[in-house]
Residue, then its C-alpha position, 0 to 999 in steps of 0.5 A: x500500500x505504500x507506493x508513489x501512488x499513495x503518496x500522491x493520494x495523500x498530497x490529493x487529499x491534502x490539497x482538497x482539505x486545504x481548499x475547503x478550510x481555506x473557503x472555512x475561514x473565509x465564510x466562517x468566523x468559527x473556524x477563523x478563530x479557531x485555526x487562525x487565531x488573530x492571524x490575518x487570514x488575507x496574508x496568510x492565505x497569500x502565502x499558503x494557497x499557492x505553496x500549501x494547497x496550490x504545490x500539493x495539488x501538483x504533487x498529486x498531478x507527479x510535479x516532483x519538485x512540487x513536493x520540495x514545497x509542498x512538504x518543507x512550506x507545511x513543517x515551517x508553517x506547523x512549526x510556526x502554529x505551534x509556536x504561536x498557539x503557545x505563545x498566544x494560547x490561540x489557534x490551537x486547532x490550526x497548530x494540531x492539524x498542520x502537525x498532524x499535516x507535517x508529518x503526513x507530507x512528510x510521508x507522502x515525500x518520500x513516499x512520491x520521491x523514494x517509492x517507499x518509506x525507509x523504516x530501517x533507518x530506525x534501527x540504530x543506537x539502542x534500536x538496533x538488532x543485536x543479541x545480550x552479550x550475556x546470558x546471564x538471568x542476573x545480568x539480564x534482569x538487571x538490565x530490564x530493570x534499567x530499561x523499564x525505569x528510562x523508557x517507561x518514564x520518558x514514554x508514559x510519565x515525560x511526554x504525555x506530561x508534556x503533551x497534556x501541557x501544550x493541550x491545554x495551553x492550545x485550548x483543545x482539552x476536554x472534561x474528564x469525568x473522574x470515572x475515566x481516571x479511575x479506570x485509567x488507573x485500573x487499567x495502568x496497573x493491569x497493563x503495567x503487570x502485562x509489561x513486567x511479566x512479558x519482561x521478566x519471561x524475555x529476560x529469563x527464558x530468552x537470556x535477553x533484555x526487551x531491548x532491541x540492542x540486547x535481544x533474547x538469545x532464545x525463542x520465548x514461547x512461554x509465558x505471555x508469549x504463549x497467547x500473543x507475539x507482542x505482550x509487551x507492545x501490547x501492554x505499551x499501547x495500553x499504558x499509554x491509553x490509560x496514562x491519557x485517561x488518568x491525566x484527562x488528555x485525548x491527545x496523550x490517548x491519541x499519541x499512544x494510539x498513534x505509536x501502536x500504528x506506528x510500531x505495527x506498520x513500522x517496527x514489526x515487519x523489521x522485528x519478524x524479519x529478524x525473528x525468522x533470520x534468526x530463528x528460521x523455521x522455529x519462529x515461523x511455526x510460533x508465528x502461525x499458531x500465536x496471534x499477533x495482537x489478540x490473545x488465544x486463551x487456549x494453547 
């Protein structure tokens, strides 16, 4: 599905969403304040009807070096949105979806210019594929535990704190009952004991660590492993979820919905093509009898 094709679709879709907002704003003062703020929509119509809506619509038509205006002009502009939506405590709407466009320009660039999306750039740093140096069970707890302190408090305590800051500085939060945060809690600690049992099985049965740079020497089959491939993304998107209900913040909900997209369409085929270069046959029987995402109560 990722092919030029789309990547021309999505700059298709673009340019007409740009067109209708800018008729919007023209027509409907609702939808000025709320995107524009106190911006002047004339100059700033001006600037964007040709380098946003005008260069997609002609990157849908295959001008290539549309898409070199096209997607640097939607980042300046989103960039821009944001800072003044913090600054102004204005316009929030107009910073969320030139974010949100940002990055699917981005995308579609590569997308119209390469024919694909480089996932495999991600594998660097911590992120790379290389197995424990030891298979030591204390060596690798110790080193899960490590992992569990940094990544879960920079993913579920540092950046949704901030998202449901800028949320609320832009205007966008909504009224959350206390029954959503209590069972945001509910939730976060059922996700958080699915994390710590997938961990501690990667650590012990696998001789490895959930971290890409220091995998498990062995297949795990057991455990979590034994009703669903990805306990521990799975127990991920759901902390995540459940952090954005405890804080009130549809955005934290949304980033961790988003990183769940992101990590299946992205990080799992590179991950499973590892799995089966290193396990062959083994993994490839595992992965036909266990789900990927929804658990089978029965062995």
């Amino acid at each position: 599905m990722l092919t030029r094709g789309a990547g021309r679709l999505y700059f298709a879709l673009q340019a007409a969403a740009g067109g209708a907002w800018w008729v919007a704003v023209f027509t409907t003062s609702v939808v000025r304040e709320a995107t524009l703020g106190d911006l002047d929509p004339v100059l700033v119509a001006a600037f964007d009807l040709p380098l946003f809506v005008g260069a997609s619509a002609l990157a849908a038509a295959g001008v290539r070096f549309a898409v070199w205006i096209a997607a640097p002009w939607t980042a300046l502009v989103a960039a821009g949105m944001a800072v003044y939506a913090t600054v102004a405590e204005r316009a929030g709407w107009g910073a969320l979806l030139m974010t949100a466009a940002a990055i699917g320009s981005a995308g579609a660039a590569m997308l119209v210019l390469t024919g694909r999306i480089p996932a495999e750039r991600i594998l660097v740093g911590p992120f790379a594929f290389r197995t424990a140096r030891s298979t030591a069970a204390r060596d690798n707890v110790g080193r899960t535990g490590a992992q569990v302190v940094v990544f879960w408090g920079l993913f579920l305590v540092v950046i949704p704190v901030v998202i449901a800051a800028v949320e609320q500085r832009w205007g966008l939060q909504l009224a959350a009952p206390a029954a959503v945060r209590v069972a945001g809690a509910v939730i976060l600690v059922a996700a958080s004991a699915l994390g710590i049992w997938s961990a501690l099985a990667m650590s012990l049965r696998g001789a490895g660590t959930p971290l890409p740079s220091a995998m498990a020497h062995r297949l795990v089959v057991s455990g979590p492993y034994l009703y669903v491939r990805n306990p521990m993304a799975l127990a991920g998107i759901a902390q995540g979820v459940a952090v954005g209900l405890m804080l009130g913040s549809w955005l934290v909900v949304l980033y961790a919905l988003s990183g769940s997209l992101f990590w299946n369409r992205i990080v799992r085929p590179l991950e499973e093509a590892d799995l089966q270069a290193r396990f062959g046959a083994e993994f490839a029987a595992y992965r036909d009898r266990v789900a990927c995402w929804i658990p089978r109560l029965r062995r």
